[in-house]
C-alpha positions as CSV (number, residue, x, y, z in Angstrom):
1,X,0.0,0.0,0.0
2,X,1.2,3.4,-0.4
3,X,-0.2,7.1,-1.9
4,X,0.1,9.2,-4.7
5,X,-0.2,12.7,-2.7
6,X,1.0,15.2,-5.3
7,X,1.4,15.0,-9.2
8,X,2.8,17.4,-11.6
9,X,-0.6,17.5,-13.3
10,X,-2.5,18.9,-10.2
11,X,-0.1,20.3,-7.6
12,X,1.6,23.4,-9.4
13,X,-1.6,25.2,-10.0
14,X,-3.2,25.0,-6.5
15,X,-3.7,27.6,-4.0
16,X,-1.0,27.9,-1.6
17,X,-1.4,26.9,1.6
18,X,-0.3,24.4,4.4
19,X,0.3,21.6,2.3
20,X,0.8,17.9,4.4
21,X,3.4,16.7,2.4
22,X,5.9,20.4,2.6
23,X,4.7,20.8,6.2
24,X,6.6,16.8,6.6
25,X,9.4,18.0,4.8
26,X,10.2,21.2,6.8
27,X,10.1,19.4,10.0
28,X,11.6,16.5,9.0
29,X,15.3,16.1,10.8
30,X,16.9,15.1,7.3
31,X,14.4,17.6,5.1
32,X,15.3,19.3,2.1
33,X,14.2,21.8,-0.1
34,X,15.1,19.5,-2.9
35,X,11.9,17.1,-1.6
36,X,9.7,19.7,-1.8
37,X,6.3,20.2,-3.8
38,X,7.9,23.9,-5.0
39,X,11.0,21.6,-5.8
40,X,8.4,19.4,-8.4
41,X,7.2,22.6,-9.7
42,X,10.5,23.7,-10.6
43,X,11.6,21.0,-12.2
44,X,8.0,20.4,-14.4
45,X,9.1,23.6,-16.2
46,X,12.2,22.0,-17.6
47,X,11.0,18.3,-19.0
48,X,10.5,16.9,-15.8
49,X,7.7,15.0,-14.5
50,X,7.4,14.2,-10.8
51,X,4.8,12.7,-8.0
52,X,5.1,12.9,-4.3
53,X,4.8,8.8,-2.6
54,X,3.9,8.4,0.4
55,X,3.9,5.3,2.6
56,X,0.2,4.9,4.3
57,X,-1.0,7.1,7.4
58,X,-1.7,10.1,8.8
59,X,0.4,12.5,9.5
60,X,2.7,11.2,6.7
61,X,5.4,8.9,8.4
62,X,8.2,8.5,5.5
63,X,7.8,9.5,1.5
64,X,9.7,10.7,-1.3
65,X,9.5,13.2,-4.2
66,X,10.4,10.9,-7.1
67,X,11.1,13.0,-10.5
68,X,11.3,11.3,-13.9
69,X,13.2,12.1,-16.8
70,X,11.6,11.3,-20.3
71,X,14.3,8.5,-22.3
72,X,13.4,7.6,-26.3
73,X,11.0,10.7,-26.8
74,X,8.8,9.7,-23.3
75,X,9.3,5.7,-24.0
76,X,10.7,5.2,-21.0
77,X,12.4,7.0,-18.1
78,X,15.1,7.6,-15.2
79,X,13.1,7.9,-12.0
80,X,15.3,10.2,-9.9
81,X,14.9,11.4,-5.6
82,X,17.0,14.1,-4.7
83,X,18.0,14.0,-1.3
84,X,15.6,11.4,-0.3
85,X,13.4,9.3,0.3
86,X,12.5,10.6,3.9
87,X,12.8,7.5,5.9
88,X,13.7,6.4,9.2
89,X,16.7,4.8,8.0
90,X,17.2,2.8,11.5
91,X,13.8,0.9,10.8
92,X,14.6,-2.0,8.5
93,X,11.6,-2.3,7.7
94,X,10.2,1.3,7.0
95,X,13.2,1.4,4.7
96,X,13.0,-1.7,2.6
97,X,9.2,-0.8,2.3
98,X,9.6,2.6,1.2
99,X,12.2,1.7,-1.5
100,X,9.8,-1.1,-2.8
101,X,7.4,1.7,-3.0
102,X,9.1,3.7,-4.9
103,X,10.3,0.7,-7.2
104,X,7.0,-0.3,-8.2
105,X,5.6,3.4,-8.5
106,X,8.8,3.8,-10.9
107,X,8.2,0.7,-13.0
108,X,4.5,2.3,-13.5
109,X,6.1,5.0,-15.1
110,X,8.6,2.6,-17.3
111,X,11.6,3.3,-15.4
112,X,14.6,1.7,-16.9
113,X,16.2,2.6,-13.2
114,X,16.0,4.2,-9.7
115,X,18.5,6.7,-8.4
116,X,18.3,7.5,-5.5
117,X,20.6,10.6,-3.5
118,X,20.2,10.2,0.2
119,X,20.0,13.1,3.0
120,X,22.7,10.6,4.8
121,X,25.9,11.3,5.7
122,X,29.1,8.9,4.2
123,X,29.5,6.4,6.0
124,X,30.7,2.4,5.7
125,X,27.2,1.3,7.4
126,X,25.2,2.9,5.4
127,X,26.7,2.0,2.1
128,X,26.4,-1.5,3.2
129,X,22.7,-0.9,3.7
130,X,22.3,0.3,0.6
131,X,23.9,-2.5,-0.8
132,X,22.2,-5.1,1.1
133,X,18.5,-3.4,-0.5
134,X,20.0,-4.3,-4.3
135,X,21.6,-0.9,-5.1
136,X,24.7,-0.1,-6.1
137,X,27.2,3.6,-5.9
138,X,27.5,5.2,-8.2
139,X,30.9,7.3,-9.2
140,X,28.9,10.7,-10.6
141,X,26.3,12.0,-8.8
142,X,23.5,14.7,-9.5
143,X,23.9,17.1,-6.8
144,X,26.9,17.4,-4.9
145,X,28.2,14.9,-2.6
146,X,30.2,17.4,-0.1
147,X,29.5,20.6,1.3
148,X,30.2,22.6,4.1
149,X,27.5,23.1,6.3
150,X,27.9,26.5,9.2
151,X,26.2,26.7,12.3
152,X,23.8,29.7,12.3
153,X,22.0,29.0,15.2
154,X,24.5,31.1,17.7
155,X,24.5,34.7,17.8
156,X,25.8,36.7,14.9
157,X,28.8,37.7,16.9
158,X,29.8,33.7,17.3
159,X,28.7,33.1,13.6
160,X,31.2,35.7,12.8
161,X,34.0,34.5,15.6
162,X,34.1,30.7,13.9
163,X,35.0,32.5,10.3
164,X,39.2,32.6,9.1
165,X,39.8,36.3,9.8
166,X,40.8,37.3,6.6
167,X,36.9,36.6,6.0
168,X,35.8,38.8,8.6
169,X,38.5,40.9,8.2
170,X,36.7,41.4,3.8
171,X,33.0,41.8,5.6
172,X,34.1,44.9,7.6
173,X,36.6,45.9,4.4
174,X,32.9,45.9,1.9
175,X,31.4,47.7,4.4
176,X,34.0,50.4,4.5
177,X,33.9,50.9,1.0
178,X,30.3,51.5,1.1
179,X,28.8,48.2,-0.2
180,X,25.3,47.8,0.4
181,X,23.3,44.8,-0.3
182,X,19.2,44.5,-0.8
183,X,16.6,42.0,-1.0
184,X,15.4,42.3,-4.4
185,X,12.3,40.0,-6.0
186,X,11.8,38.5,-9.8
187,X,11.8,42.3,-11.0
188,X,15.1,42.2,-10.7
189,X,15.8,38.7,-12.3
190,X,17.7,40.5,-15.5
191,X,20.3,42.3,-13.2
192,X,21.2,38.7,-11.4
193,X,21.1,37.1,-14.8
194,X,23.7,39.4,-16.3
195,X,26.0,39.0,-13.7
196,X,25.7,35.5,-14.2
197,X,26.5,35.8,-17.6
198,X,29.5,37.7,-16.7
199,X,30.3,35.5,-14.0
200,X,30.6,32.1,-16.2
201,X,32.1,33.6,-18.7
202,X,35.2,34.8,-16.2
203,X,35.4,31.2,-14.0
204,X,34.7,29.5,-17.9
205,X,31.3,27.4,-16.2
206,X,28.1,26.8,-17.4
207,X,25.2,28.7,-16.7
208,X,21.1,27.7,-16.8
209,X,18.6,29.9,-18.4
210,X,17.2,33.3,-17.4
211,X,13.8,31.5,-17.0
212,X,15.3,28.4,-14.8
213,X,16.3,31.3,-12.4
214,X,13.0,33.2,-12.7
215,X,11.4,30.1,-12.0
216,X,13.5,29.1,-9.1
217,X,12.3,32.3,-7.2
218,X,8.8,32.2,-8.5
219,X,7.9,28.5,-7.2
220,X,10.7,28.1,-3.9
221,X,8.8,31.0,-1.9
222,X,5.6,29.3,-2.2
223,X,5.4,26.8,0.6
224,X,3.3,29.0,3.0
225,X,2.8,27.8,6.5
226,X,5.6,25.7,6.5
227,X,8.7,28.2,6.7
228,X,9.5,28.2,2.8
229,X,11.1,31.1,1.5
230,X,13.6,32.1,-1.3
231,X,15.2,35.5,-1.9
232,X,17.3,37.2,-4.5
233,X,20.2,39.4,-2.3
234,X,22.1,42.0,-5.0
235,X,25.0,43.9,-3.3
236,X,25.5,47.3,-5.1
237,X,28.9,50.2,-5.0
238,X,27.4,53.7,-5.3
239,X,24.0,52.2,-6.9
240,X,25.7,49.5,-9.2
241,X,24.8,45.8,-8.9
242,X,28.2,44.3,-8.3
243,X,27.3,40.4,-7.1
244,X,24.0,38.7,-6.3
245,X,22.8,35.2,-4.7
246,X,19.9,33.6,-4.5
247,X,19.2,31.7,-1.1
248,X,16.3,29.8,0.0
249,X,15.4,28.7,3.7
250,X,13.1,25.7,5.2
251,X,12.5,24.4,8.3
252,X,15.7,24.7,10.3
253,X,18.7,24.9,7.1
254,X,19.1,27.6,4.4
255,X,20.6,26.9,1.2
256,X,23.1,29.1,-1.0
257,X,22.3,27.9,-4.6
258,X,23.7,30.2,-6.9
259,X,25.7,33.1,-6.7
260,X,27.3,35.8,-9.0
261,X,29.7,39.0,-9.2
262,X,30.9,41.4,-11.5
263,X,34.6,42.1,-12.3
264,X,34.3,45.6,-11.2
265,X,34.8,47.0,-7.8
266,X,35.8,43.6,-6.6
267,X,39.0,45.1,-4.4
268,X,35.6,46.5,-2.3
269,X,34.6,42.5,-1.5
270,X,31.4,42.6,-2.1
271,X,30.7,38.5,-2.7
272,X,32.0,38.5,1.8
273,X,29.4,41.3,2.9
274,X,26.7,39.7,0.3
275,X,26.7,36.1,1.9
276,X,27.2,37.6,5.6
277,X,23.8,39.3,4.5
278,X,22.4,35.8,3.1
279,X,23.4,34.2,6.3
280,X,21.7,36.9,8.6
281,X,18.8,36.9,6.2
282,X,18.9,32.4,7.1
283,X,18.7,33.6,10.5
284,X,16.1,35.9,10.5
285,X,14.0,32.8,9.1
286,X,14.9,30.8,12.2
287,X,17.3,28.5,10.3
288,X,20.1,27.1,12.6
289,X,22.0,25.7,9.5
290,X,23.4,27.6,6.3
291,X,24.7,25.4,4.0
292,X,27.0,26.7,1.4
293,X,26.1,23.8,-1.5
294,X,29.0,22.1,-3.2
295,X,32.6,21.9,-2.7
296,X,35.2,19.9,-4.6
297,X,34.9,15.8,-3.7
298,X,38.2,15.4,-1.9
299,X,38.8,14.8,1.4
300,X,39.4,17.7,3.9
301,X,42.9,17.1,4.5
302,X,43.5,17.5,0.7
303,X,40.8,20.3,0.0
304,X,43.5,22.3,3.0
305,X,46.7,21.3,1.4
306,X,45.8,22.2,-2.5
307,X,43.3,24.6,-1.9
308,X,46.0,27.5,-2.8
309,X,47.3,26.1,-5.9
310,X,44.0,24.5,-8.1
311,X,42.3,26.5,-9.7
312,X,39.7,24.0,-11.4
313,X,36.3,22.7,-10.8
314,X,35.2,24.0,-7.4
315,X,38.8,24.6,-5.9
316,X,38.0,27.8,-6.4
317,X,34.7,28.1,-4.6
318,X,36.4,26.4,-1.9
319,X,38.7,28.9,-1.4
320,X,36.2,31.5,-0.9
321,X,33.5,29.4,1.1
322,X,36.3,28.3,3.9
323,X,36.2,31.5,5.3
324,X,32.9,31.2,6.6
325,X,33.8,28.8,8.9
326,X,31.3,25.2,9.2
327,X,32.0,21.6,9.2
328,X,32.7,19.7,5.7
329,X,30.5,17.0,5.2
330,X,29.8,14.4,3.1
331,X,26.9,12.6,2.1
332,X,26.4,9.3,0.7
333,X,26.0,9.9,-2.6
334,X,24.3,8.5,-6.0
335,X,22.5,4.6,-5.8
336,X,20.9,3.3,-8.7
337,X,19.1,0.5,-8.9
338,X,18.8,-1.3,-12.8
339,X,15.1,-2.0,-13.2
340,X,15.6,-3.4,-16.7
341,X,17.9,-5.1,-18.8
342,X,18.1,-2.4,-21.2
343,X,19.2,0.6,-18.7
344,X,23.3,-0.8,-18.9
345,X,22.4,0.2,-22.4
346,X,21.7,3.8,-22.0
347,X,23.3,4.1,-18.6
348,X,25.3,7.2,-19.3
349,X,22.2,9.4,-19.9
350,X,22.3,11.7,-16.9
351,X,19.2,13.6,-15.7
């Protein structure tokens, strides 16, 4: 037995409210923005197609937003759960039922395989309870598998005492030079977009669309009732947008998703007073956690000792995000599980 609570053909359209499934997620000890409905919504504008499973009861007691990405022009499928499912993962048998569940709700929509990327951090027991329920690691995963996450739940003062001091030392330096830094809405979309543009062509990375972005403000900030909020922060010298972020909060953790910066006026550090703003805008939400959302995969021993001299991938975003202090974590990563003899086939298509 289990429940269909949320499809994509239903959910994005309706009035916003406390919904069952986003009130679990926010106070779920593992939650993530990534399980959301708003999360569904998102993705439904960009060729996904998703449903919210639920195992039976009331209040909910485990689920999972399962996407789906279309394979041989909608033929078949990858059925995908970010951060999920929501499970108590020291139940046996919650676990094993929920995976079934999402198994057989993925072979209804001709799934060649199930990935799954739990909320669970690395560890030798978990991987061999993974592998015990048929699934297997992958090497690539879809989001990423470390991160550093800070504590925001002290006072600003303490927040600010656990950063490297040349961190703090470029907060107080922006605000010297007079950088200021708003909360802006979707009017403003075009101004973070450009920066963007300006910011991928400098690092040489790739960017998504104007709309994804637009999108990702419109539908994250939608989750009334249950803490759900996203904003667009743009720090500005003497009126000019100089760097922007986009940040979204639920339940007790904020995320920093996507950030950008000119290459003017960058001796005035406006990307440290810009996410010193993000995290007091987490707090101000009643977030206790601000996580700073992808590092390089390398243990922390080796992110210290060659953080200075790479300068590819996220090395570079590692070098910045240090300063603010946090623990480096990692979690478990991508499992798939083959539902078909075909998927070895076309196993290299990646959501």
């Amino acid at each position: 037995m289990f429940s269909v609570i949320n499809t994509c053909s239903d959910a994005c359209s309706r009035d916003a409210g406390v919904d069952p499934w986003d009130h679990f997620v926010a106070t779920y000890p593992t939650g993530s923005v990534l399980q959301t409905r708003a999360w569904g919504c998102l993705k439904a504008g960009f060729g996904w197609g998703w449903e919210i499973v639920t195992l039976p009861g009331q209040p909910v007691i485990a689920g999972a937003l399962q996407l789906y990405r279309k394979l041989f022009k909608g033929l078949a499928t990858i059925a995908y759960v970010p951060r999920g499912p929501l499970v108590d993962w020291s139940d046996a048998g919650q676990v094993a039922a929920m995976l079934a569940t999402l198994e057989r709700v993925a072979r209804r929509r001709r799934a060649l395989a199930l990935w799954i990327e739990p909320p669970l951090l690395d560890a030798p027991e978990i991987r061999a309870q993974l592998q015990a329920l048929g699934f297997s690691a992958e090497s690539h995963t879809v989001q990423p598998p470390r991160t550093i996450l800070v504590d925001i739940g002290v006072s600003e003062d303490e927040v600010l005492a656990a950063m490297k001091s040349k961190t703090r030392y470029n907060i107080r330096l922006a605000e010297r030079k007079g950088v200021t830094v708003r909360e802006a809405g979707v009017e403003a979309l075009s101004t973070f977009y450009g920066l963007m543009l300006e910011t991928g062509d400098r690092d040489a990375f790739g960017i998504r669309s104007e709309a994804y972005y637009r999108r990702t403000l419109e539908v994250l900030d939608t989750s009334a009732g249950t803490g759900g909020k996203a904003a667009l922060l743009i720090a500005e010298v003497d009126g000019e947008a100089v760097a922007a972020l986009i940040v979204c909060a639920l339940g007790n953790t904020a995320w920093y998703f996507y950030g950008a910066s000119s290459n003017r006026h960058r001796n005035a550090m406006p990307t440290y007073t810009l996410q010193w703003a993000a995290i007091r805008w987490a707090k101000a939400q009643g977030c206790r956690v601000y996580d700073l959302w992808g590092i390089p995969d390398a243990d922390e021993a080796t992110l210290e000792a060659q953080f200075n001299e790479r300068q590819d991938g996220l090395w570079g975003v590692y070098r910045f995000k240090r300063g603010f202090g946090g623990q480096v974590v990692r979690y478990v990563g991508l499992w798939e599980k083959s539902l078909s003899p075909l998927y070895p086939l076309v196993k290299r298509r990646r959501p």
